[in-house]
N, C-alpha and C positions, 0 to 999 in steps of 0.2 A: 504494500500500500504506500503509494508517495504521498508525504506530504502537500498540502495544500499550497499551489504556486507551482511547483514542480511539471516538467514535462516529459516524456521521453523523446528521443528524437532516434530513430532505428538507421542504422549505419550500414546494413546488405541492401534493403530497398525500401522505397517511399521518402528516403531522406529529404531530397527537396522540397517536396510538399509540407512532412513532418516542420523543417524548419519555418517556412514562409506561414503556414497558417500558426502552430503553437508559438513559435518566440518570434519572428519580424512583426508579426500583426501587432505585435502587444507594444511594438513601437512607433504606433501610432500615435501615443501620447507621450513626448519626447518629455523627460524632468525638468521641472522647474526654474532650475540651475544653469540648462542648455539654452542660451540664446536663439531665438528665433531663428536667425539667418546662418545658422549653425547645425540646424535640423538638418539637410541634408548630408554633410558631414560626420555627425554622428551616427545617421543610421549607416553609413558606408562602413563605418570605421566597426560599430559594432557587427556585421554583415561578415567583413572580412575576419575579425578576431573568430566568431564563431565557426567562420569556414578553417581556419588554420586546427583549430580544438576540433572539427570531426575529423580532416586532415590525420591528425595527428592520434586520434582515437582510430581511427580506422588503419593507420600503420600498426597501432599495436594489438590488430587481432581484434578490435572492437563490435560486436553485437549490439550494443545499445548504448546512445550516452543519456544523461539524464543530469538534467539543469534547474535551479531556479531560476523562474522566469520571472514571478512577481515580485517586487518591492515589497518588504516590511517592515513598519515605520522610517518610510519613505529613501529607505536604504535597499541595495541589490546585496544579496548574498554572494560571497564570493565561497563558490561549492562548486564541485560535477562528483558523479562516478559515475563507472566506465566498467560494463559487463563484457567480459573477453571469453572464449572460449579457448581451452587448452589442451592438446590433445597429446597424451604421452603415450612416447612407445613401452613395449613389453607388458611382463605379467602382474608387478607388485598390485597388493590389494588397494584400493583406497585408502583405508589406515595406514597400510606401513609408506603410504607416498606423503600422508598427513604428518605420520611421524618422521622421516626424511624431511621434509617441511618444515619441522619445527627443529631439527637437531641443530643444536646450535649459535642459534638465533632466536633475539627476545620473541617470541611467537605464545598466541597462548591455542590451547584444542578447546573447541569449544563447539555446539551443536548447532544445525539451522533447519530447521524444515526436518527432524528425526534423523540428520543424517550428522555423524562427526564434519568440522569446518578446522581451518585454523586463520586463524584472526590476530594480524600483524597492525604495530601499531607505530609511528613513528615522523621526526619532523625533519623535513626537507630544504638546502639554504635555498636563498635566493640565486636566481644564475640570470644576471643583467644579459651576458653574451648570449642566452638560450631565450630570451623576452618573458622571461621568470623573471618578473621584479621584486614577488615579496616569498618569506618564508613562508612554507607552509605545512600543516600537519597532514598526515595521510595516514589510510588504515583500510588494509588490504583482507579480503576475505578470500579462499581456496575452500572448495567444495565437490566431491566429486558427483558427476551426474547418476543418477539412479540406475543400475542396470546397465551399467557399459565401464567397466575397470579403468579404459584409458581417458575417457573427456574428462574433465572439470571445468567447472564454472572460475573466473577471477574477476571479483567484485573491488575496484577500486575506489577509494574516495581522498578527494581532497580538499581543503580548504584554507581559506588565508586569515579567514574569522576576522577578527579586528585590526590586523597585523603583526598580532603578539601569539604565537603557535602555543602557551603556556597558559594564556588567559582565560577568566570564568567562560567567557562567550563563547573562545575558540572552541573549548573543551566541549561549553553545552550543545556548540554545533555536530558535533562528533557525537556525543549522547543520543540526538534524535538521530545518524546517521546508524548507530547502535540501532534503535528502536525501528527504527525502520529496515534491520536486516533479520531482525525475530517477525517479521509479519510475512517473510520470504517464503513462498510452498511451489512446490512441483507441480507442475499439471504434463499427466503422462498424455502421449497421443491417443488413447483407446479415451481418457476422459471427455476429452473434448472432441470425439467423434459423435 
């Protein structure tokens, strides 16, 4: 279940449509902030940032991204995650790739939908050279798909929160990003036949 404001935007197909009706439409009401004769330039500006971010979701194997779209108190959320599919060779179970997954590494195991998950959590610097301007917190979920040993799901999230990776907001953004990965369930193909 997404949060309210949220959109998905699907990166195999219907991407353009998904973009133009859910997030450009919504920039028909340019902020208050944005000068008039500036309106065209923003929405260009925001247009291409967005194209660069499916761009760049869809290099790494992206299935879906998913954005706030609306303003809350008159603020844009600086969030996405980014659902990738992963598909590994050989025989290990699910578990012992979860466990391999966590060896090592601050990682914790944890469940989503009845099935073991492992759920990384961690902050990112800034990289000016990479058009990364701020720090940000990220927190990565691995999941195997039901009934097939090699796929898994990679559920990414990131956020710049306020611009302090440490702070109450940044954290609570991460929280609902938490609550919103316990509402996560399978739908096998026979269901939805």
């Amino acid at each position: 279940m997404l949060p309210p404001g949220w959109v998905r935007v699907p990166l195999r197909e219907g991407t353009r449509d998904a973009v133009e009706e859910l997030v450009l439409a919504r920039l028909r009401h340019i902020p208050p902030h944005i000068p008039r004769d500036r309106a065209t330039a923003y929405r260009l500006a925001v247009r291409q940032a967005l194209n660069a971010q499916i761009a760049a979701a869809r290099a790494a194997g992206g299935l879906d991204l998913y954005l706030p779209v609306q303003p809350r108190y008159r603020a844009a959320l600086a969030a996405s995650f980014l659902v990738s599919e992963v598909v590994l060779p050989g025989t290990m179970s699910p578990r012992a790739v979860l466990d391999a997954l966590c060896a090592g590494r601050r990682r914790d195991l944890t469940d989503i939908a009845g099935f073991p998950a492992v759920r990384r959590e961690y902050v990112r610097a800034a990289a000016p050279e990479r058009d990364v301007p701020l720090t940000s917190r990220h927190v990565d979920y691995a999941l195997p798909v039901p009934r097939d040993p090699h796929r898994y799901l990679a559920v990414t999230f990131s956020t710049a929160g306020n611009g302090d990776p440490d702070s109450e907001f940044t954290r609570a953004v991460v929280e609902l990003f938490d609550a919103l990965m316990t509402t996560f369930r399978w739908t096998l193909k026979a269901e939805v036949a």
